[in-house]
C-alpha positions as CSV (number, residue, x, y, z in Angstrom):
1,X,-120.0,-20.7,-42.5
2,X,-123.0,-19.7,-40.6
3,X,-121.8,-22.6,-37.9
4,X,-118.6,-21.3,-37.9
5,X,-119.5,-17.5,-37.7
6,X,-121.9,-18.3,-34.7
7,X,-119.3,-20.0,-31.8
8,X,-118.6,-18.8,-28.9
9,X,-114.7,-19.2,-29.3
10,X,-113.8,-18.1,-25.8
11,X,-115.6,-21.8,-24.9
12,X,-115.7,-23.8,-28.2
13,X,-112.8,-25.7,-28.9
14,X,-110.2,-23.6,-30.4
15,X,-109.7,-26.0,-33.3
16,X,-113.2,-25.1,-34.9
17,X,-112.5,-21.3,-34.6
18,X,-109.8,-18.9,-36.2
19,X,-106.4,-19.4,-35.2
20,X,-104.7,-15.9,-34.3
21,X,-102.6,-14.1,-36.7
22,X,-99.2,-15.2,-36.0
23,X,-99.8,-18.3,-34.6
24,X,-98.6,-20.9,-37.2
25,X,-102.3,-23.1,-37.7
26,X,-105.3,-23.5,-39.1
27,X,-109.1,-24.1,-37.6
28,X,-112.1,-25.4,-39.3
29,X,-113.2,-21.4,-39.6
30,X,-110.3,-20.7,-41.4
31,X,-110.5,-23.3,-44.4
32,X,-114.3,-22.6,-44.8
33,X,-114.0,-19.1,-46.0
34,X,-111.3,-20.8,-48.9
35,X,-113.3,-23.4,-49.4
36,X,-116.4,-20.9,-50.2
37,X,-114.2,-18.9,-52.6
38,X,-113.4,-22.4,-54.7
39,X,-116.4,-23.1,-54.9
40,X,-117.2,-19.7,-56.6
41,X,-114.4,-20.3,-58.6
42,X,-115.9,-23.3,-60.3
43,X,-119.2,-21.9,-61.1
44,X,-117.9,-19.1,-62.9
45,X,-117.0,-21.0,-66.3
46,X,-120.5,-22.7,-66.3
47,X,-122.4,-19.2,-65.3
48,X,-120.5,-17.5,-68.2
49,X,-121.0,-20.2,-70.3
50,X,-124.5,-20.0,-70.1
51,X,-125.0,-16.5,-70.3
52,X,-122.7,-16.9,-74.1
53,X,-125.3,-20.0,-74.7
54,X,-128.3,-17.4,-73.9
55,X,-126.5,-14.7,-77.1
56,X,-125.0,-12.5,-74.7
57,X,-122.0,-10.7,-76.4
58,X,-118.2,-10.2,-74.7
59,X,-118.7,-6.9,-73.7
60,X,-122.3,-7.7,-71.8
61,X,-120.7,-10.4,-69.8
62,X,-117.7,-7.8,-68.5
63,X,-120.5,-5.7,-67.8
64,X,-122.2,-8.2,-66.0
65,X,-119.2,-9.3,-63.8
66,X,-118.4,-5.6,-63.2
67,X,-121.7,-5.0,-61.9
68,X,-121.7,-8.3,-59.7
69,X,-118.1,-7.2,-58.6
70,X,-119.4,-3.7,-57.5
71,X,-122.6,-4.9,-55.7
72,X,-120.5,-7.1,-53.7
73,X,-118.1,-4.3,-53.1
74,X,-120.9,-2.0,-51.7
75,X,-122.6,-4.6,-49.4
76,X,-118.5,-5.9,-47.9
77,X,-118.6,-2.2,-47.4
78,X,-121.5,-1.5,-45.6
79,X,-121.6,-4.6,-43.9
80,X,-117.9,-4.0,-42.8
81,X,-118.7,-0.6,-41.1
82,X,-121.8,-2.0,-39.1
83,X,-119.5,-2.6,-36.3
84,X,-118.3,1.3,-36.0
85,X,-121.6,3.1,-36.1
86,X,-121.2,5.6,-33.5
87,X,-125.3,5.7,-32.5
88,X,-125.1,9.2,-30.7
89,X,-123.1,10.8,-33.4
90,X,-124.9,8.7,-36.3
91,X,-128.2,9.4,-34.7
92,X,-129.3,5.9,-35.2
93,X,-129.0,3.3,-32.9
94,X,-126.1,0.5,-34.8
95,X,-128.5,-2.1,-34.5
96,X,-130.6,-0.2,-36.6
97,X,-128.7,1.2,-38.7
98,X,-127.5,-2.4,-39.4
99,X,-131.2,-3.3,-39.7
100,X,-132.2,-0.8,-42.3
101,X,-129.5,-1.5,-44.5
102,X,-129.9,-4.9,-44.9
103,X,-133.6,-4.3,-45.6
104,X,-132.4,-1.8,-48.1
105,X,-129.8,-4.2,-49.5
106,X,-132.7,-6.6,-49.6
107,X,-135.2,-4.1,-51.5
108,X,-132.1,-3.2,-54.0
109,X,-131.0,-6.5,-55.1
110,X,-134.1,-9.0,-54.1
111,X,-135.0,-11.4,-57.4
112,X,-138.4,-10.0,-58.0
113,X,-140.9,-13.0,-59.2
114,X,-143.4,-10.2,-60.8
115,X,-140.6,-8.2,-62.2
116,X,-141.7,-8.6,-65.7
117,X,-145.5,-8.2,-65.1
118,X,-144.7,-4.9,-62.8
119,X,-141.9,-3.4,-63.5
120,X,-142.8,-0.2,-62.2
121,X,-143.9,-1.6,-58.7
122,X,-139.8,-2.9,-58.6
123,X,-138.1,-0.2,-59.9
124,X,-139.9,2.1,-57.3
125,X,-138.7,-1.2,-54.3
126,X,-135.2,-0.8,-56.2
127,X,-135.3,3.1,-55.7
128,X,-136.7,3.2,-52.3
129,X,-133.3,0.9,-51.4
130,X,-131.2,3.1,-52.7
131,X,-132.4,6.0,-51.4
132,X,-132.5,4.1,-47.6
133,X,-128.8,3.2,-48.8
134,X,-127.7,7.3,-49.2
135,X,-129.3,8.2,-46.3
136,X,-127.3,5.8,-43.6
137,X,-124.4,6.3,-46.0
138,X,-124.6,10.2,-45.4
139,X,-125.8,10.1,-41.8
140,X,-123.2,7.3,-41.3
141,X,-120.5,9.0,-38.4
142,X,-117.6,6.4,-36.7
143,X,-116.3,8.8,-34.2
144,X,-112.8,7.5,-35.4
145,X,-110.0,9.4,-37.1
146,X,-109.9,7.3,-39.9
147,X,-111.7,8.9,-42.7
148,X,-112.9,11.5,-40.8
149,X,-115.2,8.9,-39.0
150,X,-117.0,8.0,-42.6
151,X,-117.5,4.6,-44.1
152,X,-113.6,3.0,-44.9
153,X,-113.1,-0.2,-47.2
154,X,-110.6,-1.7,-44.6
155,X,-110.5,-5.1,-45.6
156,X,-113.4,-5.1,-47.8
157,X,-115.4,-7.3,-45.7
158,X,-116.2,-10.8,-46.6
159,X,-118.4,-9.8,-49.4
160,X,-115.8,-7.3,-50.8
161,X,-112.9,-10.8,-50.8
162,X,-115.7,-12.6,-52.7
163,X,-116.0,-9.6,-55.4
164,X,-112.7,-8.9,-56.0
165,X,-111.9,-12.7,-56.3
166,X,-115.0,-13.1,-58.8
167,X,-113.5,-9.9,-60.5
168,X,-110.2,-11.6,-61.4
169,X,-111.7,-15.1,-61.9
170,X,-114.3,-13.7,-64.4
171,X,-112.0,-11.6,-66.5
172,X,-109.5,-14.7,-66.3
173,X,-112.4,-16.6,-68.0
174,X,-113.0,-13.9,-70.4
175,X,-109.4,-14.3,-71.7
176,X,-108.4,-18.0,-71.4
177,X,-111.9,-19.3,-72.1
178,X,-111.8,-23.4,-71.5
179,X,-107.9,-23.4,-71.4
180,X,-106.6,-24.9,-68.2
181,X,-103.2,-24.5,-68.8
182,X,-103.8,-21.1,-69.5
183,X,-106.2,-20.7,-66.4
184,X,-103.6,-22.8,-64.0
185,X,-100.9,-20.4,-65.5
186,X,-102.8,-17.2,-64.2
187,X,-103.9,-19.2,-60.9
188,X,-99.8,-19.6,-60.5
189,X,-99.4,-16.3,-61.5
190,X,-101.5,-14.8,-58.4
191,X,-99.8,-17.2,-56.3
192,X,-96.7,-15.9,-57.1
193,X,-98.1,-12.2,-56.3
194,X,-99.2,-13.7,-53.0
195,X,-95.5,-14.8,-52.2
196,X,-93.9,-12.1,-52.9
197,X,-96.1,-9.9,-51.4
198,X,-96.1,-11.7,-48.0
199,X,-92.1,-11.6,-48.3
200,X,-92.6,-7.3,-48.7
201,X,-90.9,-6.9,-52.1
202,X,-94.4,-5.5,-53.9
203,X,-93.9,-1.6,-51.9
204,X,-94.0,-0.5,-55.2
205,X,-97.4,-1.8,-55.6
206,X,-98.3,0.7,-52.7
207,X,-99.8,3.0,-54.5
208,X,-103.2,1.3,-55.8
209,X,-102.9,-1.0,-52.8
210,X,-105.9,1.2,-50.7
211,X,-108.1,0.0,-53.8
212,X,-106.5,-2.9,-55.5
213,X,-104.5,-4.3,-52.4
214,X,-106.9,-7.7,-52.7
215,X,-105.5,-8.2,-56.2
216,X,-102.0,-7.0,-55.7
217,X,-101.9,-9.5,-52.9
218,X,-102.9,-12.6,-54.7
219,X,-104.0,-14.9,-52.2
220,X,-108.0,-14.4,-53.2
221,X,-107.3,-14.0,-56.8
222,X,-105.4,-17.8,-56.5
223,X,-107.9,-19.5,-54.8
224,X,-110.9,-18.4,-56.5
225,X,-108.9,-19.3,-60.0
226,X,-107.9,-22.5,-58.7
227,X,-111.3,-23.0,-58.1
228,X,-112.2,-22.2,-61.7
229,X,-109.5,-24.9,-62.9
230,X,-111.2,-27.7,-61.3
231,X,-114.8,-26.3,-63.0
232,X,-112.9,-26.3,-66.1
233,X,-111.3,-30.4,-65.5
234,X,-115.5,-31.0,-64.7
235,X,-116.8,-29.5,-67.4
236,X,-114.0,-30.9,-69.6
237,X,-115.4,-34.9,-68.2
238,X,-118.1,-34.6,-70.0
239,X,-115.8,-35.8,-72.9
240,X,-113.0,-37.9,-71.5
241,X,-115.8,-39.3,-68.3
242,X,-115.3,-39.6,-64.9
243,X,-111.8,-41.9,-63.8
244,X,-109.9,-39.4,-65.7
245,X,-111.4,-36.4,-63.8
246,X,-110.9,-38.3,-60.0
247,X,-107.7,-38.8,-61.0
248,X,-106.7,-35.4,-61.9
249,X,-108.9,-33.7,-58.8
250,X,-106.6,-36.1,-57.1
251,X,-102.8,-35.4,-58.3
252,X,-103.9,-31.8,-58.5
253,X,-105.5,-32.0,-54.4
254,X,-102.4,-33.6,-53.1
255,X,-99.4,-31.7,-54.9
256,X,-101.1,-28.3,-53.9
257,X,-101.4,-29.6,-50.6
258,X,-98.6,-31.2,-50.4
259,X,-97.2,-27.6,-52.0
260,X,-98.7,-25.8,-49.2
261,X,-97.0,-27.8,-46.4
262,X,-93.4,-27.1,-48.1
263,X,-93.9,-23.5,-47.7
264,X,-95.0,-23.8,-44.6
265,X,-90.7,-23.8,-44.0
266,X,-90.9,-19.7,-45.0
267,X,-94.4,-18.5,-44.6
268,X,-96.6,-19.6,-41.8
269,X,-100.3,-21.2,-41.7
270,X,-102.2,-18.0,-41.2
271,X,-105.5,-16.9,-43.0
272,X,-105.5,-13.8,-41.3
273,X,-102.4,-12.9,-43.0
274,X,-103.1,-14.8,-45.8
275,X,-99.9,-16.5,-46.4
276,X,-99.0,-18.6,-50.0
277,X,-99.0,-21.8,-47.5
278,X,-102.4,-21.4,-45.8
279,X,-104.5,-20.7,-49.4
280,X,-102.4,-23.9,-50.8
281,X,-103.3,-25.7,-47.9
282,X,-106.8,-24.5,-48.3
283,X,-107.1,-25.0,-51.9
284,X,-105.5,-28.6,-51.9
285,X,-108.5,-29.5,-49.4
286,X,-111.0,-28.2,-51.6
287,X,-109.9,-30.1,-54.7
288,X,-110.2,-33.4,-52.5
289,X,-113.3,-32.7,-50.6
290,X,-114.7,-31.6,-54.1
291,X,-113.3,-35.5,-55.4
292,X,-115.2,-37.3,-52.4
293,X,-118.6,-34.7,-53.2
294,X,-118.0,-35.6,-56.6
295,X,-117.8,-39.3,-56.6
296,X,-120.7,-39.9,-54.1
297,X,-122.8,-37.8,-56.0
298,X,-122.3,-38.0,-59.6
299,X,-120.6,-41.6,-59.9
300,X,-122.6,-43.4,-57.6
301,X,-125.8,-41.1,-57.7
302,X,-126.4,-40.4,-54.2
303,X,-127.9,-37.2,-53.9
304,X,-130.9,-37.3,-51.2
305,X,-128.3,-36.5,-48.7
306,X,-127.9,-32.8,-50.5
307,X,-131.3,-32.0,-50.6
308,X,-131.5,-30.4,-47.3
309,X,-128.5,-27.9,-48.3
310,X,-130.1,-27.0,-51.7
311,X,-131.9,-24.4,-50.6
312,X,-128.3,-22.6,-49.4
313,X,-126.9,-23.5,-52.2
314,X,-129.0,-21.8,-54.5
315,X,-129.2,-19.3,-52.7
316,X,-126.0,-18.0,-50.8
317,X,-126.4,-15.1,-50.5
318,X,-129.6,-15.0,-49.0
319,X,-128.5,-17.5,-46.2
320,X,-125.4,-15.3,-45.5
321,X,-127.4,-12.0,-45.1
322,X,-130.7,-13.3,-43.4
323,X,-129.7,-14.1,-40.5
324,X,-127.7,-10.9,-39.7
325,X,-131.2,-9.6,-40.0
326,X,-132.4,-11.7,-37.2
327,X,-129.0,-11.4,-35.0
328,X,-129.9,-7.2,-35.5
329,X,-133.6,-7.6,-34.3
330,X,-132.7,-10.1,-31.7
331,X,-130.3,-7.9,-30.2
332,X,-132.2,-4.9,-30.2
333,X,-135.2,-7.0,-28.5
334,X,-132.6,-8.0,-26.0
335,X,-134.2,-11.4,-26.6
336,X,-133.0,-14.6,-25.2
337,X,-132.3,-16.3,-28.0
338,X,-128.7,-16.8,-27.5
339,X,-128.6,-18.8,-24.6
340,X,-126.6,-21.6,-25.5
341,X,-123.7,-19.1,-26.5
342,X,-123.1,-18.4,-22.9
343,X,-122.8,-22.6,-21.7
344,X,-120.0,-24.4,-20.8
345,X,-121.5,-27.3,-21.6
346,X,-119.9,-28.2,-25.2
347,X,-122.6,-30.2,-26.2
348,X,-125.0,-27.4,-25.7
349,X,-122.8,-25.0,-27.1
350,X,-122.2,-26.2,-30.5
351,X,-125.7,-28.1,-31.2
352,X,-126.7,-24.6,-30.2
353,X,-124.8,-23.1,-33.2
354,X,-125.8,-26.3,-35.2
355,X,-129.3,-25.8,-34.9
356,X,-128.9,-22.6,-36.0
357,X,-127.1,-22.8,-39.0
358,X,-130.2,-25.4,-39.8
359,X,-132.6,-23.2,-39.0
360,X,-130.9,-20.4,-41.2
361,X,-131.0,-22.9,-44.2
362,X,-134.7,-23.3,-43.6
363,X,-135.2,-19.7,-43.4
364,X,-133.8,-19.2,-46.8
365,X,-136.3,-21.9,-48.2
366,X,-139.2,-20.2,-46.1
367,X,-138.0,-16.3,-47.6
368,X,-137.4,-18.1,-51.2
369,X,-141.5,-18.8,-51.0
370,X,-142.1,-15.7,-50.4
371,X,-139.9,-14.5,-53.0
372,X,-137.5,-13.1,-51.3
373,X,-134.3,-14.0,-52.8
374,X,-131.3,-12.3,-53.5
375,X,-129.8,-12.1,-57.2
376,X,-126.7,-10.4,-58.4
């Protein structure tokens, strides 16, 4: 994602970017975002499982994915709105207003090592970041109609997709518990919400659409749960072993897939619309890049390649958000860091972005150090 996010798609070749709305395609950019939210989706029935393993009841595990779901929320939010700060009406340059607000997202949810030996000393870091948070939210001005130039959910922000899909996917897991048929049937469910809202016959869903529309719309909901399904079929291995579980990844990867492409006859390939076919598409990749992850790793035990990523991967959220941080202060420094970006040369400008996204991975080892971390 951080590659992806970093082209310069008015030089790099179109086919790693986003394709445009009605155009019927897909890029790399538009199966990574998917292939994130599966990924999600399978951790949740281990992450749950573990927090039942550690004695925590039903009702503390809702409240846990309700407050993951709302953090998420807030930060989609304010990371959405970054790009209409109106600086002379804000009073705050948008760079910096971008800056602080990460720092105070940072101070909010960082995973304090000494949190148990001063907890004082991190409540008052948690309280000064929410403070920092009212004050840009207040002095926040867009200089647009919409909302009387105040923050708007729009979209929700790539954060915001992420919680509402881990809303439906936890709750799902809450209810069905280890049941794939039961999961599948809600994944199927949510794609048939994502059908027939892309046909138009869900107006009456209008309504709580300005709140709920991510839900009402299916297409996250289905992919995150569908991502789940496949965490269930692992965890599920561990008593029928491995030949079954490559077998089923398999079937399951192709007639999504092959799902997907049959659809393709009514509803285009389009991720900004989020049609039925593009998150089958999406989805049926993920199972069978998951199968080819899967066997090289757990069946024949080579792992040293994934060492490098670990650090992302146990960490996501930190290498999403720490690089904004440097993008913000690079900007404002009017530094010229970005210098590949601007090359013709497509060599230069995608190691360019390469390195990047490899020097992002090492800055979320280097912050992790230092304890900075961020924890839901």
């Amino acid at each position: 994602m951080l590659f992806v996010n970093d082209l310069n798609m008015d030089v790099a070749p179109a086919w790693l970017g986003h394709m445009p709305a009605d155009l019927d395609g897909m890029g790399l950019a538009d199966w990574v975002f998917p292939g994130f939210l599966f990924i999600a989706g399978m951790s949740v029935p281990f992450a749950i499982t573990k927090r039942i393993s550690q004695g925590l009841t039903q009702p503390d595990n809702i409240k846990h994915i309700i407050y993951r779901t709302v953090s998420l929320l807030v930060i989609g939010i304010l990371m959405l709105n970054t790009s209409r700060v109106d600086s002379e009406l804000t009073g705050i340059g948008k760079n910096l207003w971008a800056l602080l607000m990460y720092l105070a997202v940072f101070l909010v949810w960082n995973n304090y090592r000494n949190k148990d030996e001063k907890p004082f000393t991190v409540t008052g870091f948690r309280l000064a970041g929410v403070g920092l948070l009212l004050v840009l939210i207040f002095k926040f001005r867009s200089g647009q109609p919409e909302n009387d130039g105040s923050l708007i959910t729009g979209w929700w922000g790539i954060l915001g997709l992420i919680g509402w899909g881990y809303l439906a996917a936890g709750l799902t897991f809450i209810l069905c518990r280890n049941s794939i048929p039961l999961t599948a049937s809600v994944a199927a469910l949510f794609l048939g919400l994502n059908v027939l809202s892309t046909l138009g016959l869900t107006a009456f869903m209008d309504p709580v659409r300005p709140f709920l529309g991510v839900i009402v719309d299916g297409n996250v909901p289905f992919i995150v749960i569908s991502g789940m399904v496949a965490g269930l079929m692992v965890r599920k291995s561990a008593d029928t072993g491995y030949k079954p579980l490559i077998r089923n990844l398999i079937i399951a990867g192709v007639l999504i897939l092959a799902a997907g492409f049959f659809l393709r006859k009514w509803f285009i390939l389009s991720k900004i619309q989020a049609t039925p076919s593009w998150g089958l598409v999406c989805t049926g990749i993920s199972f069978l890049v998951f199968t080819i992850i899967y066997i090289t790793a757990d069946v024949f035990k080579k792992t040293r390649w994934a060492d490098f990523f670990r650090p992302a991967g146990e960490n996501s959220l930190t290498t999403y958000l720490a690089p904004d941080i440097l993008y913000q202060l690079i900007w404002m420094g009017g530094l010229p860091v970005f210098f590949y970006k601007q090359s013709t040369n497509l060599p230069v400008l995608i190691g360019g972005s390469l390195i990047w996204a490899i020097l992002m991975v090492w800055l979320t080892a280097f912050l992790k150090r230092l304890g900075v971390s961020l924890k839901l």
